[in-house]
N, C-alpha and C positions, 0 to 999 in steps of 0.2 A: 092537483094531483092526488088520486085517492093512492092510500097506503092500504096494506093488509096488514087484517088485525094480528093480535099475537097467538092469536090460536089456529091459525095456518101452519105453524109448525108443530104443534101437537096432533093434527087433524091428522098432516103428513107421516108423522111419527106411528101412528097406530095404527095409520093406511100397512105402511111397510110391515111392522114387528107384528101384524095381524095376520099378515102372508106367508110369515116364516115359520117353518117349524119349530117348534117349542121345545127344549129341550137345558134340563136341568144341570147346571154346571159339575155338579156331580158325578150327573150320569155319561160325559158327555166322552162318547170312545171316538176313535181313531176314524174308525167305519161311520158315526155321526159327525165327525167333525168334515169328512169329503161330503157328504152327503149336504148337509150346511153349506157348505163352499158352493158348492154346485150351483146350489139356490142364488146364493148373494151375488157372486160372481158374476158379471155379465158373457156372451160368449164371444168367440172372437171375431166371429163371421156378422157382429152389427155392423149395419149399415152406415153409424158415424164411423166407426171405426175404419171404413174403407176411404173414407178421405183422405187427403192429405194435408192433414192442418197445419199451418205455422203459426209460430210465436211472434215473427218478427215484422210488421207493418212491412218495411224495405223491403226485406227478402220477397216477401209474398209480389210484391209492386213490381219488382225486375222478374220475377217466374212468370209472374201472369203477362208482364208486355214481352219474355219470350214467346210464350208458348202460346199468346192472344185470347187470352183466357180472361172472363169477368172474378172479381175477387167477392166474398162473400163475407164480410166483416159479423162477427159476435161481438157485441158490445153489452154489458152493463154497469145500472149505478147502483150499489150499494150491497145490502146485505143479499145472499144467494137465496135466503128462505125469507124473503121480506120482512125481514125481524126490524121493528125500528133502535 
């Protein structure tokens, strides 16, 4: 099984805070602080978000043999950012 090294999450990290606007905790007003939001924020009309996710293995197993529907399982093992 290969692992990811540890600099996949630095890689990640600069990816992101290299996209965002820079803005000095100082300086940082009310008008930059929506403006920030904006950015980081994802919006509401993504397309995971149109799902219907559940939490509950069961639940999902009796929805779906109502409604005849295949179930779509997320599964992972370990760390989110492959950190060992």
């Amino acid at each position: 099984m290969k692992r990811f090294s540890t600099s996949v999450p630095l890689i990640l990290s600069a990816f992101f805070l290299g996209n965002t606007p820079a803005i000095p905790a100082d300086d940082l007003t009310e008008s930059a602080f929506h403006e920030l939001r904006k950015v980081l924020i994802p919006p509401e009309d993504e397309p995971w978000k149109t799902i219907p996710w559940r939490l509950s293995l069961l639940d999902a197993q009796a929805e779906a043999g109502t409604v005849q529907k295949p179930i779509f399982i997320w599964a992972m093992n370990g760390h989110p950012l492959g950190c060992v």
